[in-house]
C-alpha positions as CSV (number, residue, x, y, z in Angstrom):
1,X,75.1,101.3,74.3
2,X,71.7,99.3,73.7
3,X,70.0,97.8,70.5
4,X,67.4,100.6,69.1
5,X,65.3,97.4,68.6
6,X,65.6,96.8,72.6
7,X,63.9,99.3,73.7
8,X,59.9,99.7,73.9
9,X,58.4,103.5,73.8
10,X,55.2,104.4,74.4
11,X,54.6,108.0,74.3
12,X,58.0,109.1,73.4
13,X,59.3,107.3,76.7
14,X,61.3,104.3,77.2
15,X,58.5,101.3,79.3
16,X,60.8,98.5,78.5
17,X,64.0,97.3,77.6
18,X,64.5,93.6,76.0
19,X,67.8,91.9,77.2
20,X,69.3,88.1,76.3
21,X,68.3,85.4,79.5
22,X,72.7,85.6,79.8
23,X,72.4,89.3,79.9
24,X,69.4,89.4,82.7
25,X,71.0,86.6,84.5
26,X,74.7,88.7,85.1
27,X,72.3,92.0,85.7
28,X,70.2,90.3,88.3
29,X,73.8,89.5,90.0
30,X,75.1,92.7,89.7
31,X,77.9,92.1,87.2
32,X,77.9,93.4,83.6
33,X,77.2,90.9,81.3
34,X,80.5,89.6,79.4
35,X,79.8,90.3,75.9
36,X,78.5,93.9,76.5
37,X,79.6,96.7,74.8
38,X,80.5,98.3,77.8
39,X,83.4,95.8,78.3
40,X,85.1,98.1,75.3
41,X,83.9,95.5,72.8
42,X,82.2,98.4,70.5
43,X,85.3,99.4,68.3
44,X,83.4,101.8,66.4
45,X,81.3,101.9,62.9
46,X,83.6,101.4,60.1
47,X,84.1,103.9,57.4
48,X,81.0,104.1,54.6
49,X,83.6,102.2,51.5
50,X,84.4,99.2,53.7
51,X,80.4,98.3,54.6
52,X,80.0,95.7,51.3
53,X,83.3,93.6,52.2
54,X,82.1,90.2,51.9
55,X,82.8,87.7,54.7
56,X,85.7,85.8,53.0
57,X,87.4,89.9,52.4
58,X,86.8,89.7,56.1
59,X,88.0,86.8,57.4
60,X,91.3,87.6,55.2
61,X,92.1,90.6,57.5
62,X,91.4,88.8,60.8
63,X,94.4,88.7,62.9
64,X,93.1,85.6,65.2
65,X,90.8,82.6,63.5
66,X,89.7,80.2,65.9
67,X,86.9,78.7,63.5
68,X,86.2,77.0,60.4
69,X,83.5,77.9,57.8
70,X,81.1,74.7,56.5
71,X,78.8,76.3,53.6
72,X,76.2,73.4,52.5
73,X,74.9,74.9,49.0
74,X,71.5,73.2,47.6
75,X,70.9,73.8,43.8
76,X,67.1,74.4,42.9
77,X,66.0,71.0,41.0
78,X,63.6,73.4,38.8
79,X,64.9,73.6,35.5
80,X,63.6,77.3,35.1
81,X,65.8,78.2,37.7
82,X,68.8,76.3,37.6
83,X,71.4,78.8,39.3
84,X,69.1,79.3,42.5
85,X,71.0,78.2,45.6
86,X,69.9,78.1,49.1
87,X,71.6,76.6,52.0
88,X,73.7,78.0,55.1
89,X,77.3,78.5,56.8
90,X,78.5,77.0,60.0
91,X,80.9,78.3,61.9
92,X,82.5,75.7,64.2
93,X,85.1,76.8,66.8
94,X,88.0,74.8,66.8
95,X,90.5,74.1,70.0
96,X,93.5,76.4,68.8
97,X,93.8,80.1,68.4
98,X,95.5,81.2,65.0
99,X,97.2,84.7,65.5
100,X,99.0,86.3,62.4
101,X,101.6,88.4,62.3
102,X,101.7,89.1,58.7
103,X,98.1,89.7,56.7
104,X,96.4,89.4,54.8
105,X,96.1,85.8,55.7
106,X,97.3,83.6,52.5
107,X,94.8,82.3,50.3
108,X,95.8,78.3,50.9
109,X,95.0,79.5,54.7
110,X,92.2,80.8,53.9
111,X,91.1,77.8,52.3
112,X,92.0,75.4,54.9
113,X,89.2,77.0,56.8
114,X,86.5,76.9,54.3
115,X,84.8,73.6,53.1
116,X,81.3,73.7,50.5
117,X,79.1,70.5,50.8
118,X,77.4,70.9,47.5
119,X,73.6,69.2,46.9
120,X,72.3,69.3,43.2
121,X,71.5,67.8,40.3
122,X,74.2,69.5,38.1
123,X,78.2,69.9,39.1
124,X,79.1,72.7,41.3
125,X,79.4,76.0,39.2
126,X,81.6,78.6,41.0
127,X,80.3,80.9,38.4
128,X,76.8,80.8,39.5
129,X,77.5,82.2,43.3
130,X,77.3,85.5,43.4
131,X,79.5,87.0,45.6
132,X,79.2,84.5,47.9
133,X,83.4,84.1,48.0
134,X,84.0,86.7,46.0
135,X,87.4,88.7,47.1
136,X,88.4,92.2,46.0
137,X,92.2,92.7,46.1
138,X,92.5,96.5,46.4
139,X,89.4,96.3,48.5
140,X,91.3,94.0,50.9
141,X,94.6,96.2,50.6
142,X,92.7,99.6,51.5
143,X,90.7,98.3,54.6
144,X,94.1,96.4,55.7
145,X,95.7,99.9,55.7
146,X,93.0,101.6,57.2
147,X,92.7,99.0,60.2
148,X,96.3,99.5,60.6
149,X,95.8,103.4,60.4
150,X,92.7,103.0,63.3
151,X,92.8,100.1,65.4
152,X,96.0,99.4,68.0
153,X,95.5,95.4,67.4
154,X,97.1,96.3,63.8
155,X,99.6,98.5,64.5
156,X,102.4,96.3,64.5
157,X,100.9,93.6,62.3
158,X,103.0,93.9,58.9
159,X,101.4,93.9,55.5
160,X,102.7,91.3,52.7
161,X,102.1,92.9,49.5
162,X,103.2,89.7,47.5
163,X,100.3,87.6,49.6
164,X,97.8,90.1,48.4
165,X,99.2,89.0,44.7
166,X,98.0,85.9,45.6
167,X,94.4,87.0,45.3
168,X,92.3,87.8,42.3
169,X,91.9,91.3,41.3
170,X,87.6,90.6,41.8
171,X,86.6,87.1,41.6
172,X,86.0,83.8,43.4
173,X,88.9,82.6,46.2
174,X,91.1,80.5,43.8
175,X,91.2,77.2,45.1
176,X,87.9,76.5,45.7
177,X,87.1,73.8,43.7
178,X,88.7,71.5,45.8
179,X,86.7,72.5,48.8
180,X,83.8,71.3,47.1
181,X,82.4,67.9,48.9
């Protein structure tokens, strides 16, 4: 399976195909490249109602975490525009391999992963971030059934009802406050 954007036409036929230097380099050896779809890496498109989780939603029904989530926010100093925020997420892998066996992943787990460096002339407003770390409970509850219902990786993983409690119905992650540097 190839990127649409990959591939050059001219005249309704294929003159080029754009590939990663990793990719060309395991080609030009003969070997397929390691983070190919081929290797059964393509799971499939999810279904149309889970395509707006949000990344926290996500990261909440991930059976393995092996990074941690660094968000550096930077409030606008304009004072017409005091709730515009621009900044970025890292993602930094870390030396051991979480597994659950029970999801969704707690929220204080959760947590421990995230951290928000905050950079503005007012105090950090949860409020004013959008979705940013918003989490859906019976969003989270449906696609944890459906993954369970579609993908062999969940099949024997057991879902804790009184962890999803834990969450808010459609707000912010509790807790985050105190990730705020």
């Amino acid at each position: 399976m190839l990127e649409k954007c990959g591939i050059i036409f001219e005249n309704s036929k294929a003159i080029e195909l754009k590939v990663c230097l990793q990719c060309k380099s395991s080609l030009m050896h003969k070997k397929i490249p390691s983070l190919v779809l081929a290797n059964g890496l393509f799971r499939g498109f999810l279904p149309v109602q889970f395509s707006d989780l949000t990344w926290v939603e996500e990261k909440i029904c991930a059976i393995y975490s092996i990074t941690t989530h660094a968000t550096c926010l930077f409030q606008s100093s304009n004072p017409s525009q005091p709730k515009v925020f621009h900044g970025n997420t890292c993602v930094h892998d870390m030396n051991i391999m979480s597994t659950a066996s029970v999801l969704p992943q707690a929220p204080a787990d959760i947590n421990g992963f995230l951290s928000i460096i905050f950079v503005g002339p007012q105090k950090f407003d949860l409020k004013h971030m959008g979705t940013l770390f918003c989490v859906r409970k019976q969003k989270i509850w449906s696609f944890l059934v459906w993954l369970k219902n579609h993908n062999s990786l969940y099949a024997d993983i057991m879902l804790d009802s009184p962890v999803l409690n834990q969450y808010p119905v459609d707000d912010s992650l509790f807790g985050l406050h105190e990730r705020v540097v």
